[in-house]
N, C-alpha and C positions, 0 to 999 in steps of 0.2 A: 281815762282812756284805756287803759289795761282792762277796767272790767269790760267794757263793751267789744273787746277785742274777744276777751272768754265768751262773752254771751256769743257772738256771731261763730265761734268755733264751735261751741256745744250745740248752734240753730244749725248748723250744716255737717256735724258729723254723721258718718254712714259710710264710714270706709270700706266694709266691707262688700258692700251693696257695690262699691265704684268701683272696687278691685277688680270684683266679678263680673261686672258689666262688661267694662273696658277694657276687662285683660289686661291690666298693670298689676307688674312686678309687686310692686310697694305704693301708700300713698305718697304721690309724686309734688304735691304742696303742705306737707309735712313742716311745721319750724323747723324742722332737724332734720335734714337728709344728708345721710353719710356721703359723703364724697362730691356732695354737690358745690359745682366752684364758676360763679356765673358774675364776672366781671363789665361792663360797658365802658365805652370811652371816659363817663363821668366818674367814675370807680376806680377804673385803672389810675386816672390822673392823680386820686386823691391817695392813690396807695403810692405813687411815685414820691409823692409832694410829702409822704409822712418821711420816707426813705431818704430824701434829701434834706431833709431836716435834721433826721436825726442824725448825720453825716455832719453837716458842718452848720447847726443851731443849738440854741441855749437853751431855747425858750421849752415850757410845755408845750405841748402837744395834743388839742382836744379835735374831737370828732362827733359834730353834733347831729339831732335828726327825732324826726317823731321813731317812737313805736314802731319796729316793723318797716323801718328805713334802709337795714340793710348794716348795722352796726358792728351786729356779732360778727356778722359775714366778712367785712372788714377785716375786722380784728384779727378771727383767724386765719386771714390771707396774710396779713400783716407780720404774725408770727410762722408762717409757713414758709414765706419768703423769704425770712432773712437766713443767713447764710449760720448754718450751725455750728460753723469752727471757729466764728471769729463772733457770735454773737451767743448771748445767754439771756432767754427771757424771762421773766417771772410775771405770771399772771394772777392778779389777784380781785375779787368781788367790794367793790364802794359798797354793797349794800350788806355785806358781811363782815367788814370793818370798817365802818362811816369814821370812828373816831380819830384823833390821830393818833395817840399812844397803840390801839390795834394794829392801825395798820405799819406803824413803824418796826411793831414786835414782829407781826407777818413776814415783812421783809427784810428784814433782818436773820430773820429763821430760816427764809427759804434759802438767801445766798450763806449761809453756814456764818453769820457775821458772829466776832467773839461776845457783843454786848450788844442790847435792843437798844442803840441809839445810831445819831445820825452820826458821829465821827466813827464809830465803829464800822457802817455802811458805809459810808465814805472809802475808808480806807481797805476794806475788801474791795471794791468797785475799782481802786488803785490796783491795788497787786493783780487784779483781772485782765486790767488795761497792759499791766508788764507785760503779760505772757501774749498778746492781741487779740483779747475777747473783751467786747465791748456789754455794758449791762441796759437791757432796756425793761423799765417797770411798768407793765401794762396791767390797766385797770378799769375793769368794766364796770358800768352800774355810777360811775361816776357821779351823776346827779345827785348819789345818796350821801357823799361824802362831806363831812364839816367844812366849814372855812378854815379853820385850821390847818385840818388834813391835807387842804388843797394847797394852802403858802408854806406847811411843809415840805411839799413836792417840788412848789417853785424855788426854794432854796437850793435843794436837792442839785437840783437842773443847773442851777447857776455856781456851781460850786468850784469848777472850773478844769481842768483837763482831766480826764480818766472817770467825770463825773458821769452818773447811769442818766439815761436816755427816760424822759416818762412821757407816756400815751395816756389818755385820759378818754374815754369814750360814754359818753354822755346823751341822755336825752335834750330836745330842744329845748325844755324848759330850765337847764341849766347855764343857756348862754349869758344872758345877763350877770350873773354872779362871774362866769369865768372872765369874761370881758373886761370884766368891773376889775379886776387884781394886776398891780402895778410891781415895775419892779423898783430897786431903789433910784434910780435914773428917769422914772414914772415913765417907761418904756410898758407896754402889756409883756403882765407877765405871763400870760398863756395864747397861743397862736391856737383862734378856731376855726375848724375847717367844716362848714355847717354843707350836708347832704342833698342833693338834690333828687329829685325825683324821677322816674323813668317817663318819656314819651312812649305815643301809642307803639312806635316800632319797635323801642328796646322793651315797653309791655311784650308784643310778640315773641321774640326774640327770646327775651325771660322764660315766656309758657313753652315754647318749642325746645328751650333743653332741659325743662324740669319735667315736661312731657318724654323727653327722648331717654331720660336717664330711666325711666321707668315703664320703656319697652314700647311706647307706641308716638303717638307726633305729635305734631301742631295741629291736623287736619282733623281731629278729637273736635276743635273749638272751631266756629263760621268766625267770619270777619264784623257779622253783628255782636257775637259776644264775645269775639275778643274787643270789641269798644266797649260792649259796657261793664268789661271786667275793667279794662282803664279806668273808664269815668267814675267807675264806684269806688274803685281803689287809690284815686286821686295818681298813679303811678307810684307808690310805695309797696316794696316788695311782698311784707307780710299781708297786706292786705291786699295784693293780689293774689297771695294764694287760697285767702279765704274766697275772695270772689270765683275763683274762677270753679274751686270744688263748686261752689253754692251752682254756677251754671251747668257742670256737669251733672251736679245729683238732681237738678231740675230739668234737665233734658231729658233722663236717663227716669223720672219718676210723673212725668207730666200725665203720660195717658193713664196711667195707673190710678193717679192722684184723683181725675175725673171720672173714672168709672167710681170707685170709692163713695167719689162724692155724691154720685146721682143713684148713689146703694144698689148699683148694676152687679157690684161682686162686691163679695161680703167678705171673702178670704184673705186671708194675708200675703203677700207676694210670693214668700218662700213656696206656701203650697199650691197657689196657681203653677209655679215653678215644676214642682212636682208632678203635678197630675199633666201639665203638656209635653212631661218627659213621659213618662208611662204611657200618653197618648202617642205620642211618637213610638215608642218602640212595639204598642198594639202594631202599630200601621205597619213600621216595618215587618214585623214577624208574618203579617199578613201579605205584603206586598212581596216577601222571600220567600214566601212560603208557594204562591202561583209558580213562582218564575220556572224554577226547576222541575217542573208537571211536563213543560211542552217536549222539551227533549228527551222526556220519559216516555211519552206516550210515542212520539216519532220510533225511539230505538225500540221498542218493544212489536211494534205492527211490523215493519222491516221483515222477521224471518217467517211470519205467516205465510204471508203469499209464497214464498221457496217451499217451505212444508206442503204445501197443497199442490205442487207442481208436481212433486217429485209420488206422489201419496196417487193422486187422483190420475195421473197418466196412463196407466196401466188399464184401468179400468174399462176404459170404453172399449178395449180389445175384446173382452169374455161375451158380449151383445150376442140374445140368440139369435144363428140363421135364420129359424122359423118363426112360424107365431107361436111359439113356445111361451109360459110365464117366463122373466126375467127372472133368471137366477139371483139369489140371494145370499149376501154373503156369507160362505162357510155350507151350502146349501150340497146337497150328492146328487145336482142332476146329472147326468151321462154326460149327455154333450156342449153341456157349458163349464162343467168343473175342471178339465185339461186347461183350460186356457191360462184361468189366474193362477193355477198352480205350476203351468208351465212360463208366468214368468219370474216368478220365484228363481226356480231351480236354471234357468237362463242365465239369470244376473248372476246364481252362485255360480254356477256352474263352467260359468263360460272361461275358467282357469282351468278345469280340468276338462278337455275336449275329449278323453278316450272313455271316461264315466256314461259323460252327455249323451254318448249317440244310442245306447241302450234303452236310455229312458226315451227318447224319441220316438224308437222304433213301434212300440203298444201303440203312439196314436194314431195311427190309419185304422187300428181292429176299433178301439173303442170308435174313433168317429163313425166307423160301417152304420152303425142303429140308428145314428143321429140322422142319416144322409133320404131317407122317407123311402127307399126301396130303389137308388138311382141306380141299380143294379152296377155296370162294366163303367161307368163314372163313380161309382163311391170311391174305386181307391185314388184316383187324384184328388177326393175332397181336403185328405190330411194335408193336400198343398196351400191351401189358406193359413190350417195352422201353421206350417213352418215360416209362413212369413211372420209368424207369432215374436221371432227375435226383434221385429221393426220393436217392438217395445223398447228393443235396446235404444231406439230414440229417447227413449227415458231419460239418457243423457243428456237429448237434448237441451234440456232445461240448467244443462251445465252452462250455457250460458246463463245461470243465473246469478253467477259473480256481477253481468252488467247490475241486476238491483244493486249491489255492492255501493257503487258513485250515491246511494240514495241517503246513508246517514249524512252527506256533505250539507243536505239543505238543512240538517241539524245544526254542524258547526255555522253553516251561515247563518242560521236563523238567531241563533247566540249571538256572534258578530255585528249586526242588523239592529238587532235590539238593546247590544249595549253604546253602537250609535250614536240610534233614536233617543236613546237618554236624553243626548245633546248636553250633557256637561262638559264644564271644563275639569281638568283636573292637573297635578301639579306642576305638569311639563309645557302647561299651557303658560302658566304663571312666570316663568322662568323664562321663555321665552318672549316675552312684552318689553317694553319697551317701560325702565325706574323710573320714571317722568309721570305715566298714565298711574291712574288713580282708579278705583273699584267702591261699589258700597259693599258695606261690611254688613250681612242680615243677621248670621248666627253663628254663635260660638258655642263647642258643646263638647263632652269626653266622650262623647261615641258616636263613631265613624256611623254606623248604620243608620241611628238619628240624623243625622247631615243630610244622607241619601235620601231618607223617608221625604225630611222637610220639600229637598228639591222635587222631589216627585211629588206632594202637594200642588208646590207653586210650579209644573210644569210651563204652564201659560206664561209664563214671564221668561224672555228670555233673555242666552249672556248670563246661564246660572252659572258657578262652579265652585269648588271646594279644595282646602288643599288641608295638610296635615303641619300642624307644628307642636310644640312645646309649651304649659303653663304650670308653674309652679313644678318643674321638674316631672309633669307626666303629660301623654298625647293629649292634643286640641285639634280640634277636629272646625277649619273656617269656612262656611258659605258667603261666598260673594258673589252679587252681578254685574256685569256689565265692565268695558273698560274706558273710560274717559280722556280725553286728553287731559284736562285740570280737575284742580281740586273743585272749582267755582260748577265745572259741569256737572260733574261727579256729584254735588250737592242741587242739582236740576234736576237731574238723574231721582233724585228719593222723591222728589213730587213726583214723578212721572210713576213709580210703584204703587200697586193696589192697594187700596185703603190700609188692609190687615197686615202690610209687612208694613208702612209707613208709621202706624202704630208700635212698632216693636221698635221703632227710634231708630234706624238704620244712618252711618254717617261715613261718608269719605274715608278712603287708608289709601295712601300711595301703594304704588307697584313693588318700589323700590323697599320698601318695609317691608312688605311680604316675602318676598324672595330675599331678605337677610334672614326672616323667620321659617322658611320653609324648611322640614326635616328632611 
């Protein structure tokens, strides 16, 4: 049984593949997970029933079960619970001293006894009991130990007050033998307490806090595979943990596995991986790279039209009276040159009024030539020019702060746009209701890839993303949609276009993310 337990471990390893998938912490079906303590009503009872035994019985003490029954796990609840001032345990391996001469030296050694025998353990087990700490000799692997070793124990046990307490924790295959040993009364001399197995619920129940310990949930696994993580696992722990990896690295590897097969991609995961990262961050550089043109080109036309106002105003003043060539600019005809020059020295000038009026004066002489011989009307013609100051309308165009309000369609236009995104983002998240559920599309270390992805998949909506934590640096989540259940929320991935449905998208409560949200 042990080897087919290795093979099925070694057929579904790919840790690191599930880590990264899934965003977990550590492998969460691990034999060994630090701190993991996941008792059921059938467990607790059996960890009660060891504790009242050892309190006021004689007898051994066995705890039977296949492989991956939940044994160690026991055990060390067993020693964790009992109370450490008033109890001393020593734990020792059946399959590391099967004999009994070993294991008596073991134990003997470990309680500091004077001599490897049982009256020497004995009577340290006494003088332990004076002070009130009581001796309990737990031993795992039990199945491996001689017969000997084992009706040495049962002496042990029967020896009478101050006598240490033994545990025996055993595979199922050792029950017959323990059943079988009598005491001299032909009472049993060992009391077994054979393991039951977990139902579909306490399956559940199991995967949702080996799941939880490891940073995400139960909603990882449908209610399809958590049956047939049960039925395969017959409800035994260790092999629910193989099962249930085996369903997640098959969920997490299915489309993959079929393109492969039908020599559609020839690459290996890691660098598909690669190149739609690289593709992502093309898109983004591209998609960032438009964005900030529009508000560019906006601020930049803004102070033309003022420059042309303020430039070209003046201009249409200098127009010859006659049918003269249109003077050209910078040109010495007579009677068009006073004009642009006079509004020049106008706009300087009109600070110092007592300068001004001298320069004035010359243009009635010079306009005389221009006037075609109107004799006793030439000198009111210089009356045209002096209205020459209407330039000073010039100003006018000081109402050109109103352009001013015009960078606003800039700020709006920003505004509008990042809208129209229509994502959500992390206040949205925070705000929902720990009940609703979302799919979970992509998980990725860069914030810009997130953005890119959503802007691909525009057309689907109820996109959003928020920011958290993996392995101690930023993660960057896209998710759509909010469901009420988890049951919807897995309707929900059908309803997604073909290419994200392929990327294995599945259920994450509300309530998980906003515990994860930075």
């Amino acid at each position: 049984m042990t080897k087919g337990f290795d093979d099925v471990f070694s057929a579904v390893s790919g840790a690191d593949e599930l880590l990264d998938h899934y965003q977990l912490s550590h492998d969460p079906f691990a034999p060994r997970t630090p701190g993991f303590r996941f008792f059921t009503p059938k467990r607790k009872s059996v960890l009660a029933e060891l504790h009242h035994l050892a309190r006021y019985g004689d007898q051994v003490m066995a705890v039977t079960g296949p492989q991956g029954s939940g044994k160690t796990l026991l055990r060390q609840a067993l020693v964790a619970s009992s109370n450490k001032d008033s109890v001393q345990c020593v734990v020792l391996s059946g399959r590391e001293m099967p004999a009994e001469a070993s294991l008596l030296a073991g134990i003997c050694q470990a309680v500091s006894a004077e001599q490897k025998d049982v009256e020497s353990l004995l009577r340290k087990a006494q003088q332990a009991e004076a002070v009130g700490i009581q001796l309990y000799l737990v031993i795992d692997d039990a199945e491996c130990l001689e017969s000997s070793a084992i009706s040495m124990l049962s002496d042990i046990a029967e020896a009478g007050s101050g006598a240490p307490r033994v545990f025996l924790f055993a595979d199922a295959e050792a029950e017959p033998t323990l059943a079988s040993l009598r005491k001299s009364d032909d009472a049993p001399a060992v009391h077994v307490i054979a393991l039951l197995p977990l139902d579909v619920n306490e399956t559940r129940d199991y995967l949702a806090q080996r799941l939880e310990g490891a940073g995400q949930g139960i909603e990882l696994l449908d209610d399809a595979q958590i049956e047939w993580v049960h039925q395969r696992s017959a409800g035994w722990p260790g092999a629910i943990n193989l099962a249930a990896r085996q369903a997640l690295l098959s969920a997490m590897q299915e489309a993959p596995v079929a393109l492969r097969r039908s020599g559609a991609n020839p690459f290996p995961l890691k660098a598909l991986a690669a190149l739609v990262l690289i593709a992502a961050g093309i898109g983004v550089a591209w998609y960032m790279g438009d964005q900030p043109q529009e508000p560019e080109r906006t601020v930049l036309q803004l102070p033309a039209p003022v420059v042309e106002a303020q430039s070209q105003a003046p201009v249409p003043a200098p127009l010859p009276v006659d049918g003269s060539e249109p003077a050209a600019a910078g040109s010495a005809t007579p009677g068009a040159a006073p004009a642009p020059e006079e509004v020049v020295p106008t706009l300087v000038d009109a600070q110092q009024p007592e300068t001004s009026a001298p320069a004035a004066a010359p243009a009635p002489e010079s306009a005389e030539p221009g006037v075609d011989g109107a004799g006793a009307s030439a000198p009111p013609s210089p009356a045209p020019p002096s209205p020459a100051p209407a330039p000073a309308p010039a100003p006018a165009p000081a109402p050109a702060p109103e352009p001013a309000p015009a960078p606003k369609p800039a700020a709006s236009t920003a505004a509008s746009a990042q809208s129209a995104a229509g994502y959500h983002e992390a206040a949205w998240y925070r705000q929902r209701s720990g009940s609703e559920y979302v799919v979970q599309l992509l998980g990725s270390r860069s914030e810009a890839a997130a953005r890119a992805f959503i802007a691909r998949h525009a057309g689907v909506a109820d996109l959003g993303y928020f920011e958290t934590t993996y392995e101690g640096q930023p993660w960057f989540v896209v998710t759509q949609g909010a469901y009420a259940s988890r049951q919807a929320a897995q309707d929900g991935v059908g309803k997604l276009p073909a290419a994200l449905r392929d990327s294995k998208p599945w259920p994450r409560a509300m309530a998980d993310i906003q515990r994860a949200l930075r």
